[in-house]
N, C-alpha and C positions, 0 to 999 in steps of 0.2 A: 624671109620676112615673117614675123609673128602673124599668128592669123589663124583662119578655123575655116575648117570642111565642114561645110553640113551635107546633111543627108537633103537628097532632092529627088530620088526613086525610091521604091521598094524596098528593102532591106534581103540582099540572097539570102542571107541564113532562112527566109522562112520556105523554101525548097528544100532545103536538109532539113529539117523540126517535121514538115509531114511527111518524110522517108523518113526517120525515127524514129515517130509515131506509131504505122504502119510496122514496123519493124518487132517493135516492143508489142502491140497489140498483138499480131499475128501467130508470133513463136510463142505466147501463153496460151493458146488453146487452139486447137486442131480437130475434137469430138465432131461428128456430124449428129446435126437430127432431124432422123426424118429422110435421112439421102443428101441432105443440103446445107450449109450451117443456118443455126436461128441468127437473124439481122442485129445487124447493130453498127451505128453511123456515126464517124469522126469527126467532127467539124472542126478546122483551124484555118484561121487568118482569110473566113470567107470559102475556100475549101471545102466539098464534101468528099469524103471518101468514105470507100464501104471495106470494112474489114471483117475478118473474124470475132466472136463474141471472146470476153471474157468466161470462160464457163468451166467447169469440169464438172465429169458424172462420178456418181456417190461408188460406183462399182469401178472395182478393177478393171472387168472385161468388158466394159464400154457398153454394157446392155443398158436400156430406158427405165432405169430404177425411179429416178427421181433425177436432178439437178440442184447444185448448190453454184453461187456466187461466190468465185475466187475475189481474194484481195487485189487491186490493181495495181500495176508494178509503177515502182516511181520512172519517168521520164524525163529529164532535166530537158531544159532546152538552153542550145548550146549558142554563145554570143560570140564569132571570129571576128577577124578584124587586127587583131594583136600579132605582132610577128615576133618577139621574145618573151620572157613570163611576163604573168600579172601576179602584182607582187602586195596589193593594195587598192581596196573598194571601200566606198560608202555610197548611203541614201539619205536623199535630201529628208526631208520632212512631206508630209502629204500636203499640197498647195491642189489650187483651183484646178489645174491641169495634171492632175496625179503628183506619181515621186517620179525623182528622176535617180539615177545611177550613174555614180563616175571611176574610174578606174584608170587605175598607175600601170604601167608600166616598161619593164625594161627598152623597149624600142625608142622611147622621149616621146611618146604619141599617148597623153592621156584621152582618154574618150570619156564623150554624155552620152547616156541612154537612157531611153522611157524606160523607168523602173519596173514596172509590172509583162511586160512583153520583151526586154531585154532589144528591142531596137534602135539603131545608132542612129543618132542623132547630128552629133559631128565630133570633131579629131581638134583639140587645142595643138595649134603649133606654133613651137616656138624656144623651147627647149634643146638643147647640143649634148645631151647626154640621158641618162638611164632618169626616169620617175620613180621614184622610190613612195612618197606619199601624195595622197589626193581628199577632198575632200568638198562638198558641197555647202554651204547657210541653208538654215530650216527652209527659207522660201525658194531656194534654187535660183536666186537671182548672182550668186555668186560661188567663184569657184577658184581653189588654191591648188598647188602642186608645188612638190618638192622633188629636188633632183640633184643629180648629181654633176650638176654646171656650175656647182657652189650658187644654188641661186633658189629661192622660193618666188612664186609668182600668182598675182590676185588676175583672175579673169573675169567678165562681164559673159556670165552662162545662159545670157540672152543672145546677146550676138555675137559672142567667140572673141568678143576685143582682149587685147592684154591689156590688165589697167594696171599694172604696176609691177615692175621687176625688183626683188630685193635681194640684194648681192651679200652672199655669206665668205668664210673665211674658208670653209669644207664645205663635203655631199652635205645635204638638209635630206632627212630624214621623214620629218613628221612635220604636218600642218592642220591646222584648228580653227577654227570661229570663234568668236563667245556668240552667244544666244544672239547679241543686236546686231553681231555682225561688224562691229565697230572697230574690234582689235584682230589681229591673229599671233599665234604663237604658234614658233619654230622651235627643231630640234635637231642637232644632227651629229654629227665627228667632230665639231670642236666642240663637245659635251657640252656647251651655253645653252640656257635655251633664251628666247627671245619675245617680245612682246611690242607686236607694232602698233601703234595706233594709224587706224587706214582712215582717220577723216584729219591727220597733220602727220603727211607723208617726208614732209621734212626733216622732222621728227626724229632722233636717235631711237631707236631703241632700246627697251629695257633689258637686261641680261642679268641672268642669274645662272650663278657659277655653283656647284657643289661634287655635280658626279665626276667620274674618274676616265670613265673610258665611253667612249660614243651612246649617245640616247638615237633608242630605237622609237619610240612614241610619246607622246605628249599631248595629257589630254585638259580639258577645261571640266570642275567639279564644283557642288554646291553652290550654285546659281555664279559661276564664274567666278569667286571669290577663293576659289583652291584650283590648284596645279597639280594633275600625277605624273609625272613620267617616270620611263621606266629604259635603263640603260644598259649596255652590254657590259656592264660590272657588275653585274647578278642582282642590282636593287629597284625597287619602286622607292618613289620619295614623294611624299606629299607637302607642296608648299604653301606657304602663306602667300597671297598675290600683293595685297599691300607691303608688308616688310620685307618679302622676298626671301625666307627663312624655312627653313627648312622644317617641318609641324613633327613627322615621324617618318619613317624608315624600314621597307622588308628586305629581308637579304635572302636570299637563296641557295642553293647548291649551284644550279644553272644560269645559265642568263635568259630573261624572259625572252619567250617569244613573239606575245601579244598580248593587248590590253585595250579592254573596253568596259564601257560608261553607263552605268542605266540609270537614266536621271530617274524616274518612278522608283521608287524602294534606294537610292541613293549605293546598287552595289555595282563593286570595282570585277569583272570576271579578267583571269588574266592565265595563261599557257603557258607551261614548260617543263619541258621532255616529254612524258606522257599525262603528265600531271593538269588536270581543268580544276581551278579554283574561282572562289567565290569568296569575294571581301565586301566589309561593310567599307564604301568610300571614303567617309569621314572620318574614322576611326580607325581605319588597315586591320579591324579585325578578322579574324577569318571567321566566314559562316559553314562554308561544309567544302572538301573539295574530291577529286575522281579520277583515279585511274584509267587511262585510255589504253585500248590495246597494241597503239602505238604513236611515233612523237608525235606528236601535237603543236603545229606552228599554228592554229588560230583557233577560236571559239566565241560564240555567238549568243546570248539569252533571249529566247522569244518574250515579245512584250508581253504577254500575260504571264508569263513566268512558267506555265506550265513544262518546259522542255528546255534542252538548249543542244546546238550543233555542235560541230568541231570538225576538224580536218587537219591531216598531215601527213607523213613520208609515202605513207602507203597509198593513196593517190585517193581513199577514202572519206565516204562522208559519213559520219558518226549522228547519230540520234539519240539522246537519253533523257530520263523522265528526270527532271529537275528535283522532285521530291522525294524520289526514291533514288537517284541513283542508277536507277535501270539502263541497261541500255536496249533500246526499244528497235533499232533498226539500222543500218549500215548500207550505205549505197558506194559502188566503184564507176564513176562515169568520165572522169578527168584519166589522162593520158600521162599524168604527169606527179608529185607531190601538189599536193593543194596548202595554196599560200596565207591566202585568207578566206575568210567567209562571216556573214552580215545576215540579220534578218532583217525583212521590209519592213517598214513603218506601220503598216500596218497586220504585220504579223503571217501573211498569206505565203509568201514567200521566203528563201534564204538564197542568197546568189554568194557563188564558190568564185576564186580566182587560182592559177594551177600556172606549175613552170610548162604547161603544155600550152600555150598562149592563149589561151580562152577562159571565158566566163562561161557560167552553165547554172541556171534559176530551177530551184527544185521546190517540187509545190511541198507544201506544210501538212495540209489536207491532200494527198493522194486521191484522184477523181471529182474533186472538186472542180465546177466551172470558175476560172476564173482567169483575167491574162488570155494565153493563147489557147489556154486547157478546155477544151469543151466535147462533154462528152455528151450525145443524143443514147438514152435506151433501148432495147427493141418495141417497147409496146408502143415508144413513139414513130414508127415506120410501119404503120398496121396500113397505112393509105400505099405504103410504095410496092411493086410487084417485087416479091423477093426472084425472082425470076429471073428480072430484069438484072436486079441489081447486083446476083451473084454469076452472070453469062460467064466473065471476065474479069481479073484483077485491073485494080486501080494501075495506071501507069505513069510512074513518077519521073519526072525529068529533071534534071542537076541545073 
């Protein structure tokens, strides 16, 4: 029967994130001073724990020179739950009650999560085969998936109900909103893509025929009134939504492997082979694009533009400064190639999805509070006995 698990305890993953924590903290700094380490307090999900500082001394041979502040290491925190890859994520928009995160994949078990903490929420069921795309409306009151049942499906992301099954000819691929929420548009293996209206579900839908071999994404552009998708016959197409015609055309060497929307500045960024590009939406022109140091199945532009992610084979998360080019930093935390990857709506965050069955939320700002991340200083523990606090390590149970 169709239907949804919600969460009604705790979330376990927050027993693994403070053995993590603990983990990451501890093995960057070992210095003593003083005979003792200098204090420094982890707090997560309500949690205190006392670890090692971040520190290292100015001298090789560990004498009381001086002290500098090491950089702190990124820490993802890791969202299970998934029993085959995730292969496809989005975030809602920021609503009253924060963002929320939903996620495809291969098991037919897409899941909600609170966007900023990565905990689960509950499990849409109802699906007999793989989720290939997922996607939430700006307010998170609704929620679509695409699978491989030959079927796309609209959900009520308030109370798990299925509100509507809509039966394809193939796998569906890719599913969309427009801004009000009104229509959705499909994409899949019978290379159509599809345009439902969700308030006359009676309704045919609208089909437009051009590409040749399976569409992998399909996206809504210029206040809804343009189509991009983008399909495994190496092109992006941008179309007209009223005549259905086709505006222009990229072609490639490869077939893409992702594509994404940034209504603000109106550009297309989109991945293939090691290749991170950046298009004007409207126009398919190119703005700049980036050699990755290896393939690249997704990429992400943070809203202020300043940066943007990427991720692929090598089970890598890439970092580089959007204006330069640079690459600013690399993290390995996924177990597996990484599938996709998003940044939060509000910029804080970027959540990775991995054929190693997990999500994993890496902060933007490293040591920043924020979500589960919460770091205390030592000069804030000047009331605790460091005596007390360092008898014994923390003892963490699974």
């Amino acid at each position: 029967m169709p239907g949804y698990i919600k969460s009604t305890v705790v979330p376990t993953h927050r027993t693994l994130l403070v053995s993590c924590y603990v983990v990451a903290i501890s093995t960057i700094a070992i210095p003593l001073l003083g005979g003792r380490p200098a204090g420094q307090l982890l707090q997560l999900a309500g949690e205190q724990l006392k670890c090692y500082p971040v520190l290292a001394p100015l001298s090789a041979n560990h004498h009381l020179l001086g002290w500098r502040t090491m950089a702190m290491r990124q820490t993802p925190l890791t969202c299970s739950g998934h029993t085959r890859p995730v292969v496809d994520l989005a975030f809602s928009g920021i609503t009253p009650y924060g963002y929320f995160l939903i996620s495809a994949c291969k098991d037919g078990k897409p899941m909600l999560r609170q966007g900023d903490t990565g905990d689960w929420i509950g499990t849409f069921l109802g699906h007999k085969g793989a989720v290939w795309g997922a996607t939430l409306n700006i307010d998170a009151t609704k929620a679509a998936t695409a699978a491989a049942d030959f079927s796309a499906k609209v959900w009520d992301a308030v109370s798990g109900d299925e509100v509507l099954s809509l039966a394809h000819k193939h796998i569906v691929k890719t599913v969309t909103f427009t801004q009000d929420s009104n229509c959705l548009l499909t994409g899949g293996n019978d290379k159509l893509l599809r345009i439902y209206d969700l308030s006359s579900t009676d309704a045919a839908p609208q089909e437009i025929a051009g590409h040749t071999s399976p569409i992998k994404k399909a996206l809504w552009c210029n206040d809804d009134k343009q189509i991009l998708s983008a399909a495994e016959d190496k092109t992006i197409r941008l179309w007209d939504r009223t005549s259905m015609e086709v505006v222009k055309t990229l072609t490639f060497d490869t077939s893409v492997s992702s594509m994404e929307y940034v209504v603000v500045g109106e550009i297309l960024v989109i991945t293939y082979g090691k290749t991170i590009a950046f298009y004007n939406a409207l126009s398919l022109d190119l703005i700049k694009s980036v050699d990755a140091p290896a393939t690249i199945n997704s990429a992400s532009l943070h809203p202020e533009k300043d940066f943007f992610v990427a991720g692929g084979e090598d089970f890598k998360l890439y970092k580089f400064d959007y204006s330069t080019k640079e690459e600013l930093e690399s993290y390995k935390g996924h177990f597996g190639p990484v599938h996709c990857v998003r940044f939060s709506p509000d910029g804080e965050l970027y959540a990775s999805g991995s054929e190693d069955g997990t999500l994993r939320l890496w902060q933007t700002a490293v040591g920043k509070t924020y979500g589960l991340w919460k770091c205390v200083l030592p000069e804030d523990l000047a009331s605790e006995n460091s005596e007390q606090i360092y008898t014994s390590p923390p003892e963490i149970k699974a």
